[in-house]
C-alpha positions in Angstrom: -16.7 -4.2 28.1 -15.3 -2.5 25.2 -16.9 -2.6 21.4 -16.2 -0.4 18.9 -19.8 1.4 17.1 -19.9 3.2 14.0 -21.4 7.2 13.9 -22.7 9.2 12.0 -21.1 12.8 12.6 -23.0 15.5 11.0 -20.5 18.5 9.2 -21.3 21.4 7.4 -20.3 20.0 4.3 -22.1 16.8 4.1 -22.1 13.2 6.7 -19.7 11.7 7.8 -18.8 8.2 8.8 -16.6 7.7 12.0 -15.4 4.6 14.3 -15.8 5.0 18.1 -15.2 2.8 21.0 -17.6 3.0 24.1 -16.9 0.4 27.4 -20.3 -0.4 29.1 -22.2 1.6 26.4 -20.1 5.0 27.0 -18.5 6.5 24.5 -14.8 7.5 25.5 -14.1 10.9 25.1 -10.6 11.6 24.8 -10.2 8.8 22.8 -12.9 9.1 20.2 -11.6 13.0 19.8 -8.2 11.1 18.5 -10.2 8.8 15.9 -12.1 11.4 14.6 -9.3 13.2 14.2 -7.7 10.1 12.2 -10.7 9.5 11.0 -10.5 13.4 9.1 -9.8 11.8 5.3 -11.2 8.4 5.7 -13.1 6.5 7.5 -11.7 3.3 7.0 -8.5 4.8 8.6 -10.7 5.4 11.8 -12.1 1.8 12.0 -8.7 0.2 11.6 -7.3 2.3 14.8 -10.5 1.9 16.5 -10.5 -1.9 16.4 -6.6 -2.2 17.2 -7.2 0.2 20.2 -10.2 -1.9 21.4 -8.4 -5.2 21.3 -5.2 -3.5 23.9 -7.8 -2.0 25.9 -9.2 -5.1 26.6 -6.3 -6.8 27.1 -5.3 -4.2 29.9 -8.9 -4.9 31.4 -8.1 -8.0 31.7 -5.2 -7.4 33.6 -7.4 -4.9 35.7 -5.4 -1.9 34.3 -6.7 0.9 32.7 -5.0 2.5 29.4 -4.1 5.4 31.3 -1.9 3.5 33.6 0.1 1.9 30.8 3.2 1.7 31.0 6.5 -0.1 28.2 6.0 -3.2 29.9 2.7 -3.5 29.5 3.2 -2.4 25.5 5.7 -5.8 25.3 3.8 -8.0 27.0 0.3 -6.7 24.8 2.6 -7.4 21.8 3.7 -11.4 23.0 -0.1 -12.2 24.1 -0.5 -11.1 20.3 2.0 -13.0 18.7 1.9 -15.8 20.6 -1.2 -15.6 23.5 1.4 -16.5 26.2 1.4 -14.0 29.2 4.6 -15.4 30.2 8.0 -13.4 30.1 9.4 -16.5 29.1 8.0 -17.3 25.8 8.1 -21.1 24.0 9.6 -21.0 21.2 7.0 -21.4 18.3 6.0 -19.6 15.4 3.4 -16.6 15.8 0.3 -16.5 13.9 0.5 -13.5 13.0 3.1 -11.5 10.8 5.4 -9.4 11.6 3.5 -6.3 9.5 0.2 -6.9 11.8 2.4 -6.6 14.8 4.1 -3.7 13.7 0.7 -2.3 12.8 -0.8 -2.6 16.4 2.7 -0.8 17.9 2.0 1.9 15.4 -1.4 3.1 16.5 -0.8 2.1 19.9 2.4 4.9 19.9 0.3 7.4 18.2 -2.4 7.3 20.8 0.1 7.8 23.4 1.3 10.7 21.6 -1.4 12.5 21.3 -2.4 11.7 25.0 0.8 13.0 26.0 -0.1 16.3 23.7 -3.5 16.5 25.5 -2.7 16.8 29.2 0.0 18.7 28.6 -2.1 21.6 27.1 -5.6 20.1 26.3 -6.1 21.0 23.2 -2.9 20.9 20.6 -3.3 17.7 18.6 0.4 18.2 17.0 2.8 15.9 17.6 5.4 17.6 19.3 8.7 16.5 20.8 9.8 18.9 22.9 7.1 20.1 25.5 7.6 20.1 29.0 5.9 17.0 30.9 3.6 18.4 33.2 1.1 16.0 34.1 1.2 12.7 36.2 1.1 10.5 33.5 2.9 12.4 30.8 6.4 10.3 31.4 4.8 6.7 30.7 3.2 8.3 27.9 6.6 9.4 26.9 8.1 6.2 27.3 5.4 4.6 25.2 5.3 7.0 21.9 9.2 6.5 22.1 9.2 3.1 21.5 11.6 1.7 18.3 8.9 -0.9 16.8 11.9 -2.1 15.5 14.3 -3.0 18.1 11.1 -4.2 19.9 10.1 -6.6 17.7 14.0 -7.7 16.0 14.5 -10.1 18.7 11.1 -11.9 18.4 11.7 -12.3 14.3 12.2 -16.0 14.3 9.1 -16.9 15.7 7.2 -14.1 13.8 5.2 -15.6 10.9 6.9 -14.7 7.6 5.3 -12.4 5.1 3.6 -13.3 2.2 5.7 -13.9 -1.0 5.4 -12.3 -3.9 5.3 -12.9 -7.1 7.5 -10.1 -8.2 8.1 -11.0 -11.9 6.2 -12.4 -14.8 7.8 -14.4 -17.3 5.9 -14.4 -20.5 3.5 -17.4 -20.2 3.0 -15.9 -17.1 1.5 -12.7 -18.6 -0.6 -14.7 -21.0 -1.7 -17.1 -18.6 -3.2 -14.4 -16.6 -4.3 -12.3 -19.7 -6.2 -14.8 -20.8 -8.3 -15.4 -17.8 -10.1 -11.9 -17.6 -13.4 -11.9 -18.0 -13.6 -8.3 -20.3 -11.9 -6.6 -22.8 -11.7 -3.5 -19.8 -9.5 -5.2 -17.6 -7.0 -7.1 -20.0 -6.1 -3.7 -21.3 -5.6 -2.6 -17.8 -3.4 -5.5 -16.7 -2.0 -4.7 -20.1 -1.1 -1.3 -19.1 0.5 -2.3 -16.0 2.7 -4.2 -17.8 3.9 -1.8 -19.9 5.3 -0.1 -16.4 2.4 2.1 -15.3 1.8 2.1 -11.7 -2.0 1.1 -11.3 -2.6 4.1 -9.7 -1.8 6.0 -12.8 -3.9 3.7 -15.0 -6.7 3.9 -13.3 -6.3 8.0 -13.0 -6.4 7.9 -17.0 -8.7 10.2 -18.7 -9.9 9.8 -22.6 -7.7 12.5 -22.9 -4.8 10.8 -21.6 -4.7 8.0 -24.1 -3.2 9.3 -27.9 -4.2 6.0 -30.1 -2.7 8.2 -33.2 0.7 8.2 -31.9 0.6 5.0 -29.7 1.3 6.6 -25.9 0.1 7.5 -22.8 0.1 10.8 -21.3 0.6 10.9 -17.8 -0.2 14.4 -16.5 0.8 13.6 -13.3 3.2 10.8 -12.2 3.9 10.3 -8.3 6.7 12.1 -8.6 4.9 15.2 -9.5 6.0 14.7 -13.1 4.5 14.3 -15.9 5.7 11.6 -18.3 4.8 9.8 -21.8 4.3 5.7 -21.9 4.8 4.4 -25.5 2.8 1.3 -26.3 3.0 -1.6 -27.5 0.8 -2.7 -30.3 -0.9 -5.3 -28.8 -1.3 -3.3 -25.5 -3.1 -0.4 -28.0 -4.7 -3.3 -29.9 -6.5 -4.0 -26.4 -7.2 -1.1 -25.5 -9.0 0.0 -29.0 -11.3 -3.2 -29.0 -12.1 -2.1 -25.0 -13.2 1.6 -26.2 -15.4 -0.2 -29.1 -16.7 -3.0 -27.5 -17.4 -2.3 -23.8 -16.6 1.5 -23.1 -19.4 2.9 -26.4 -21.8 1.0 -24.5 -21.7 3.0 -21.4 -21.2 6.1 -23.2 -24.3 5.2 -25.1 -26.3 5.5 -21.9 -24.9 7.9 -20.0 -23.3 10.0 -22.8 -19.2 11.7 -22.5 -17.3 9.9 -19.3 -14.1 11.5 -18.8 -12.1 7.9 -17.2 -10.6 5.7 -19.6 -11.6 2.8 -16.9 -15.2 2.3 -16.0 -17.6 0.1 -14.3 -19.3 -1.5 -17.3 -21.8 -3.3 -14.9 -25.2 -1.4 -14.2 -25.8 -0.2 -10.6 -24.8 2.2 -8.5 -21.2 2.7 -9.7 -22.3 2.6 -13.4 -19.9 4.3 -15.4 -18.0 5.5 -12.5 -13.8 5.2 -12.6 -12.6 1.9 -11.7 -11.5 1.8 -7.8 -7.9 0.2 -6.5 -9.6 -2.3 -4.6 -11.9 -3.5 -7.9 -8.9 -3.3 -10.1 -6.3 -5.4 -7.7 -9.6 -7.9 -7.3 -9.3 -8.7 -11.2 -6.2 -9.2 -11.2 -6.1 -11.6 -8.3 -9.4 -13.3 -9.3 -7.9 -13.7 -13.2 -4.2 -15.4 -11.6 -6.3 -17.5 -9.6 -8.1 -19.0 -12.3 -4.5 -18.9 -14.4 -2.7 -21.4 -11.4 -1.7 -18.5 -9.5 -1.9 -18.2 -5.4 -3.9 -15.4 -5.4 -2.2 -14.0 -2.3 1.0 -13.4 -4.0 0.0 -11.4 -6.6 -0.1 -7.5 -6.2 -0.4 -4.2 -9.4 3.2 -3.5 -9.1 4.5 -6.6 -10.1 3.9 -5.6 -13.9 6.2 -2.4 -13.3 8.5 -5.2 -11.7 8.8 -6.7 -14.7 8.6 -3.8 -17.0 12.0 -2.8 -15.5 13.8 -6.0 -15.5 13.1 -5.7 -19.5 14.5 -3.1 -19.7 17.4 -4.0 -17.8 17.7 -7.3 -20.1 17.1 -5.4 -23.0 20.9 -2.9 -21.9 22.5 -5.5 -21.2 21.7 -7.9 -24.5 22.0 -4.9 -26.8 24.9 -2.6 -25.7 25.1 -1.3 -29.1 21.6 0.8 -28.5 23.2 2.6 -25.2 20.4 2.2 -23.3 21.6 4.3 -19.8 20.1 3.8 -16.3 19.0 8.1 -16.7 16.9 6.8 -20.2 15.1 3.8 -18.0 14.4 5.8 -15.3 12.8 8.6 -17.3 10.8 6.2 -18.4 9.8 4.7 -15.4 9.3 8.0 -14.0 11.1 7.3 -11.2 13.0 10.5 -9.3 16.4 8.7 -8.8 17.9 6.5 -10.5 18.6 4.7 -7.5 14.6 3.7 -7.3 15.9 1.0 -10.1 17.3 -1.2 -7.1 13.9 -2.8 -5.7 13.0 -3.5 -9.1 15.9 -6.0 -10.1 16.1 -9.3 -9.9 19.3 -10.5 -8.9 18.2 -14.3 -10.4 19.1 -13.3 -13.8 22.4 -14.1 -14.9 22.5 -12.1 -18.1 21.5 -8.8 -15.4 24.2 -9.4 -13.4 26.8 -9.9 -15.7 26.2 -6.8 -17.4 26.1 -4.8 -14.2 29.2 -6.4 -13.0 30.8 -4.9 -16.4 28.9 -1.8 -16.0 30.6 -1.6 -12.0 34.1 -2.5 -13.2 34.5 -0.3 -16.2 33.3 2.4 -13.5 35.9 1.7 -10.8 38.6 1.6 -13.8 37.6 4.8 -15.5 37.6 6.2 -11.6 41.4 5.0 -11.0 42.4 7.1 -14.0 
């Protein structure tokens, strides 16, 4: 049967973890080659493939078919035993227990295998994924049919029975933001919540340096921002208030053992990672663990939802004072968004006072247009 192992492969510049899938205790070649390969910048990314892959290679030994034999049909009926564990082509109508991002997920991997198969025995070696080679081998036309799949249009038609995706909460109000502020357990991570509501994406707080935070002129200093920009964050007092008591309270501590950190955001409990820079995965944690204890389902709540809210300020803020002339260019260079079109996902088409402005905004447009 098929399991999925972890290894150790040994590089010139250091160990590496790596996920691999044997059947009866074999490792299989061709396979592993392709989740090492994924598995180049993290290993994580290996073990999620490698347990996807596992779970259709068992269904198709199940079936008595090997993955080499698979062919489009095989791919749908894979995806309805997952959503809804019926082999049958004509499915009951009933919701799936899982979503409609896992299933997309398993399509996903399951296409880039085939690619790179189809790459392989075509020439052997190329791991680029190419679309215009000549199929030369005996199974290089299912694998073509498989790669080419639209996860989309494969999936569209099975959307009502598909479990919904999680909802978000998208926007704070502002007992909202004090509930949660108030149920963090340090100084550290109320001024990083903090910071994400000020519109920092939590990627970019938790990339701070010392360097990066100017408490004599009240702002961030964002080197870098994912746009490849760099970009200043003014504060407000009580962020900066947070922030100082962190750096005197918490922060000199560490320093005081293990002398100049660069990151503004640091583990403050002893071990292994003592000192380090805070990690996504610790900092999303908090914030879950603190909305949890605040009334919150914890399953709803995600970083970006202070940038969320950040903008919609904004937004409220134009459309309550005109007399400021507040543009959409001024917000998004302080959001550091690209486009101004980025503002979009942000908005919240529940508030009134939002839409009526924009509604002004669009029909003095069309009007100045017609002149």
């Amino acid at each position: 049967m098929y399991c999925v192992k972890e290894a150790l492969l040994v590089k010139s510049d250091g160990h590496k973890s790596c996920y691999f899938i044997l059947f009866d205790g074999l490792p299989l070649f061709e396979v592993n080659r392709w989740l090492e390969y994924k598995g180049m910048n993290s290993s994580l990314t290996s073990k999620k493939y490698a347990f996807a892959l596992m779970k259709f290679f068992t269904y198709l030994h199940d079936k008595n078919k090997s993955y080499k034999d698979v062919t489009k049909r095989d791919i749908v009926l894979f995806i309805d035993y997952l959503l809804f564990n019926n082999d049958s082509e004509n499915i009951l109508s009933f919701e799936s227990s899982i979503s409609y991002q896992t299933a997309s997920g398993y399509l996903t991997v399951i296409k880039e295998f085939y690619r790179y198969l189809e790459d392989v025995t075509n020439d052997g070696l190329n791991l680029m994924y190419s679309t215009d080679k000549k199929r030369t081998a005996s199974h290089s036309y299912l694998y073509g049919q498989v790669w080419d799949m639209d996860i989309k249009e494969l999936l569209v038609h099975k959307l009502p029975r598909i479990k919904s995706t999680k909802e978000h909460l998208k926007w704070y109000t502002e007992e909202d933001k004090q509930a949660i502020l108030s149920n963090f357990n340090s100084l550290r991570d109320k001024a990083l919540f903090a910071l994400t509501l000020e519109g920092m994406r939590i990627s970019e707080v938790i990339n701070l340096d010392m360097t990066d935070y100017l408490s004599n002129e009240g702002i961030i200093s964002i080197p870098k921002s994912k746009n490849g920009k760099a970009r200043i964050v003014p504060l407000q007092e009580t962020t900066i208030e947070l922030i100082e008591n962190y750096l005197y309270n918490e922060r000199s501590i560490v320093e005081g053992a293990l002398g100049f950190l660069d990151a503004l955001f640091i583990n403050l409990k002893e071990g292994k990672s003592y000192g380090k820079r805070i990690s996504y995965r610790n900092s999303l944690n908090l914030i879950k663990t603190a909305a949890e204890k605040a009334g919150f389902n914890p399953e709803g709540i995600r970083t970006h939802s202070g940038r969320s809210t950040r903008t919609m300020e904004l937004l409220k803020y134009q459309s309550e004072h005109p007399e400021d002339n507040l543009t959409d260019e001024q917000i998004r260079l302080m959001m550091g968004w690209s486009s101004s079109k980025s503002l979009e996902p942000y908005m919240n088409y529940r508030d009134e006072s939002v839409l009526v402005a924009l509604a002004k905004k669009t029909t003095k447009k069309k009007g100045e247009d017609s002149e």
